[in-house]
C-alpha positions in Angstrom: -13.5 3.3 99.3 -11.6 2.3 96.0 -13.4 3.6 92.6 -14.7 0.1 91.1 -12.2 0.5 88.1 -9.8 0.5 90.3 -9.6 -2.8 92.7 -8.3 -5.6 91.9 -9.9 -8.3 90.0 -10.1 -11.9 91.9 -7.4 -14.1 90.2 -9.5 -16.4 87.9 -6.3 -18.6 86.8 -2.9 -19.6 87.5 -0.4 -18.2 85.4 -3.4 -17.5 82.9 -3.9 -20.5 81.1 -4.6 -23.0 83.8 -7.3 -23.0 86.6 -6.5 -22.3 90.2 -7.2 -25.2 91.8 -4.9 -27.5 89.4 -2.2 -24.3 89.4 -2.1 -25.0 93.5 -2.2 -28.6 92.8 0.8 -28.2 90.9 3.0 -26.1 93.2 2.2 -28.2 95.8 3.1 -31.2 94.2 6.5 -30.0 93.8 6.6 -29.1 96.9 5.9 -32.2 97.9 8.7 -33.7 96.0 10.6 -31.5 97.5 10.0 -32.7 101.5 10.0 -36.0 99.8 14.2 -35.2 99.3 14.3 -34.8 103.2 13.0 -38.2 103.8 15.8 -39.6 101.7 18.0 -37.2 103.4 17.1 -38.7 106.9 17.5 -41.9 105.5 20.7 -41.4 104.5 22.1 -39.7 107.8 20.4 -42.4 109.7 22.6 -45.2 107.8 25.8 -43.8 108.9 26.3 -41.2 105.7 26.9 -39.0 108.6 26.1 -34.8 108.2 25.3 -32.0 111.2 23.0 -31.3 113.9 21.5 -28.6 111.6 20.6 -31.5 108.6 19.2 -33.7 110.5 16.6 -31.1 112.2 15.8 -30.2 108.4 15.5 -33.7 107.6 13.0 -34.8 110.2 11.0 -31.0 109.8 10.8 -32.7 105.6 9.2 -35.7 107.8 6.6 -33.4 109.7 5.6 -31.1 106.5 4.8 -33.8 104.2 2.5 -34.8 106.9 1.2 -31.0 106.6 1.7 -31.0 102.4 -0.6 -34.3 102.3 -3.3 -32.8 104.4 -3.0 -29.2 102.4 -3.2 -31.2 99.3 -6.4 -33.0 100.6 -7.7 -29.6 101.7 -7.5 -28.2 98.6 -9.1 -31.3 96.8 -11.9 -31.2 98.5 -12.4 -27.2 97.9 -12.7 -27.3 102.1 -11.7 -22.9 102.0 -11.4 -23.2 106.0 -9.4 -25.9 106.1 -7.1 -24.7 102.8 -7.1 -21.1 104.8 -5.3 -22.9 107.5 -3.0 -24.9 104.9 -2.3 -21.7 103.8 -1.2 -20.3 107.3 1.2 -23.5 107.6 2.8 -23.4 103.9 4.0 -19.4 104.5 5.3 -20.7 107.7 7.2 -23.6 105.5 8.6 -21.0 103.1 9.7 -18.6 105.9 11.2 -21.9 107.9 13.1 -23.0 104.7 14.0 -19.6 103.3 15.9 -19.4 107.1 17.1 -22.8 106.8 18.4 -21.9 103.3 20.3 -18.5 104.0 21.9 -20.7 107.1 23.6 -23.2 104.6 24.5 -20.8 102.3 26.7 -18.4 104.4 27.5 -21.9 106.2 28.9 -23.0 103.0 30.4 -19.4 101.3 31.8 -18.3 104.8 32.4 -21.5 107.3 33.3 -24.1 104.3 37.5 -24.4 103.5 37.3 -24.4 100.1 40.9 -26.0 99.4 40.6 -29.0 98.1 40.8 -31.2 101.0 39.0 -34.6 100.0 36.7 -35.0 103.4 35.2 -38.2 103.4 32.2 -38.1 105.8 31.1 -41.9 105.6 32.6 -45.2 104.8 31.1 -45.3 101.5 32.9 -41.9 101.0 36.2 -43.7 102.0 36.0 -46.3 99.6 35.1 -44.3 96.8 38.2 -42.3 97.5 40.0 -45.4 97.2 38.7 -46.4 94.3 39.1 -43.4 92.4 41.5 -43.1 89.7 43.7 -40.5 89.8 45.9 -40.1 87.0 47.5 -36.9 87.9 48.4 -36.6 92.1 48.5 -33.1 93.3 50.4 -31.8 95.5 48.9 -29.9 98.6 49.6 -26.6 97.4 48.1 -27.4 94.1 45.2 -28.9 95.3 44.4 -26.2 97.3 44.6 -23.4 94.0 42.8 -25.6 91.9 40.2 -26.1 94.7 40.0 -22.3 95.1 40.4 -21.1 91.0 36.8 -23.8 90.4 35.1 -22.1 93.5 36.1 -18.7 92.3 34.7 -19.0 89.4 31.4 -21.4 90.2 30.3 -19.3 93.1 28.8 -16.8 91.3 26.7 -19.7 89.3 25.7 -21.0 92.2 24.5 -17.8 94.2 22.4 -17.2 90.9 20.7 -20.8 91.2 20.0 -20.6 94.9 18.2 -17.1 94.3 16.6 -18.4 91.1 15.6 -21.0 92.9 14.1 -19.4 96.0 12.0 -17.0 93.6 10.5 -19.3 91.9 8.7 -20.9 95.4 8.3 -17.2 96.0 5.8 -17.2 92.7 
């Protein structure tokens, strides 16, 4: 048995300054915007913008966890503690899901992605915006392909940093 000095006190806030029920309010409001992005995602893929196997099985999981986010948020509304333990079980499920999801499209796009400046045009839309772009200075192949390669040399770094930023922040 711990000495009373030393166990941990109950957390009383969030972050402090704010109570705990608005602090899990909070994250789970951006959380929520968050699935909200996969909805638009699955709109998007299912009016021809086209993308993998992979993002559409992310896009439709966004579908089933809002479901999940808008009963958790109801949960923890109504101060239910069963019903927000169970939330609970479900949103560390979510963050080990999308922590997977988002290692796989990271070494998807650092290891499997040509970064050589080939314009890939996955839709239509994609095609006509090609089109209509204008480009004052043609490249050749060769030059695309170093350019494409100096900007990912130097940018990957950048983006590695927000991607972990990023993931421990929802760690919190």
């Amino acid at each position: 048995m711990l000495r009373p000095e030393w166990r941990l006190w109950p957390l009383s806030s969030f972050l402090g300054f704010v109570d705990l029920k608005t602090g899990v309010t909070v994250g789970l409001l951006f959380a929520l915007l968050n699935k909200v992005a996969g909805v638009y995602g699955l709109i998007a893929v299912l009016t021809g913008a086209g993308g993998s196997f992979a993002q559409l099985s992310l896009y439709i999981y966004s579908v089933v966890a809002l479901l999940a986010l808008g009963w958790g948020l109801r949960a923890v509304k109504n101060e239910d503690s069963k019903q927000t333990l169970y939330f609970a079980h479900l949103f560390f499920a979510d963050h080990v899901f999308s922590t997977s999801w988002t290692v796989f499209f990271a070494i998807a796009w650092w290891l499997w992605t040509a970064h050589d400046g080939e314009r890939q045009a996955n839709s239509p839309a994609q095609q006509a915006m090609i089109k209509l772009a204008n480009v004052t200075h043609v490249f050749t192949p060769e030059e695309r392909r170093e350019a494409a390669l100096s900007i990912w040399h130097h940018e990957k770094g950048k983006a590695l940093a927000i991607i972990i930023l990023s993931w421990l922040c929802k760690v919190r």
